[in-house]
FIVO-417230 format. One record per atom (N, C-alpha, C): residue in three letters; x, y, z. Coordinates in steps of 0.02 Angstrom, whole numbers, plus 50000, padded with zeros to 5 digits. Layout:
alaXYZ ...
***
This chain:
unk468805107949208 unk469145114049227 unk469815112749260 unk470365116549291 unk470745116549326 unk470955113049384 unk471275110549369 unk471355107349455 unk471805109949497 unk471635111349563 unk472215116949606 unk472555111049648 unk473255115849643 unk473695111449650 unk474245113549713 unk474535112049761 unk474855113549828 unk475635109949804 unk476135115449782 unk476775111849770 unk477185116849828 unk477325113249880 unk477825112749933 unk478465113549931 unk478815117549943 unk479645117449921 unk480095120850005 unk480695117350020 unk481295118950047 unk481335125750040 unk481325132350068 unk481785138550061 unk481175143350047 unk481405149850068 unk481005154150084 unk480845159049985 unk480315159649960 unk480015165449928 unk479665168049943 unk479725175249917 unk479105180149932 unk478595179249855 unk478395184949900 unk477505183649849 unk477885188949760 unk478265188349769 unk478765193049713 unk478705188449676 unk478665180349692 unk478995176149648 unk478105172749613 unk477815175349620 unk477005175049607 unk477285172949521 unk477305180249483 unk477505180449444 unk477935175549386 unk478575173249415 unk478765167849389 unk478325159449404 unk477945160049442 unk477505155049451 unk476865153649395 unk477005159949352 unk476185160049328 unk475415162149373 unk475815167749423 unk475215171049449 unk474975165949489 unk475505160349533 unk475135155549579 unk475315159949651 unk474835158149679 unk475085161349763 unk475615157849782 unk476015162249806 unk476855158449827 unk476735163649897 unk476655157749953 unk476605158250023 unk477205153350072 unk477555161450095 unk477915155250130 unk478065154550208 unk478085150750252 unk478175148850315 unk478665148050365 unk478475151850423 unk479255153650471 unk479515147350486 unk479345140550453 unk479665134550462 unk480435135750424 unk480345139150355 unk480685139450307 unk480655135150243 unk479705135250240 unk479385132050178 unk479155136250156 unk478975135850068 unk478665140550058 unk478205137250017 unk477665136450016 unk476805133149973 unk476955139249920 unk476775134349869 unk476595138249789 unk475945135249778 unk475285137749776 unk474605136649758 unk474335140749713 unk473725136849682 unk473425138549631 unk472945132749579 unk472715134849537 unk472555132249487 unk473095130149426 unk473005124449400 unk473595120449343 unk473085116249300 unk473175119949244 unk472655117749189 unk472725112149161 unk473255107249168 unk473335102449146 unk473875098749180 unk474195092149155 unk474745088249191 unk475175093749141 unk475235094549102 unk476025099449069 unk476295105249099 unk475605107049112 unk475665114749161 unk475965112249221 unk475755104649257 unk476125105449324 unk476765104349302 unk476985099049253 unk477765098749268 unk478255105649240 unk477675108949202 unk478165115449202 unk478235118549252 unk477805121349316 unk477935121849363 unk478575118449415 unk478475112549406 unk478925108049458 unk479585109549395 unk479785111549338 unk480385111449312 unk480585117949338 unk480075123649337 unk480205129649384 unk480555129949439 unk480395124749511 unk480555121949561 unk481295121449559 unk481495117149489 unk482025115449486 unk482445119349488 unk482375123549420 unk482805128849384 unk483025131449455 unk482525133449500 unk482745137849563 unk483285133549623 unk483305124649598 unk483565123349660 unk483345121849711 unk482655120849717 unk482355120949786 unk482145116349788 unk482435112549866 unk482115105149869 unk481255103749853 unk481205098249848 unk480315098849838 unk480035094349899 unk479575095849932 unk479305092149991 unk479035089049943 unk478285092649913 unk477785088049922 unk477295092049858 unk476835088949828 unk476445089849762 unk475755087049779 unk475185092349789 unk474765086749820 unk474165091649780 unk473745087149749 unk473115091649728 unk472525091049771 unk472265101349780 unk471785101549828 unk471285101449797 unk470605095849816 unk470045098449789 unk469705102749846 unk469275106249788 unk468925112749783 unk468415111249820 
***
């Protein structure tokens, strides 16, 4: 099945940006981080994600998979 995945990024989104995530929870923190979580069905799905990341510019902390 899926493996859920915690991609960490520099700069503030709202949960607006769910959507361009592929419906991942995009939570973000009065640090001025914002966690993108969810499920990623495969390694292709994550680096489409993390090319997402890019497209936007936003530094990347950290990529860490949570198990369930």
């Amino acid at each position: 099945g899926p493996m859920r995945y915690e991609i960490r990024v520099e700069g503030i989104l709202d949960e607006c940006w769910s959507g361009w995530f592929d419906g991942m929870q995009v939570t973000s923190q009065p640090d001025g981080v914002t966690a993108i979580a969810g499920p990623v069905t495969d390694q292709a799905a994550l680096h489409g994600l993390l090319a997402k990341v890019r497209d936007l510019g936003l530094p990347l902390i950290s990529v860490r998979r949570v198990d369930l």
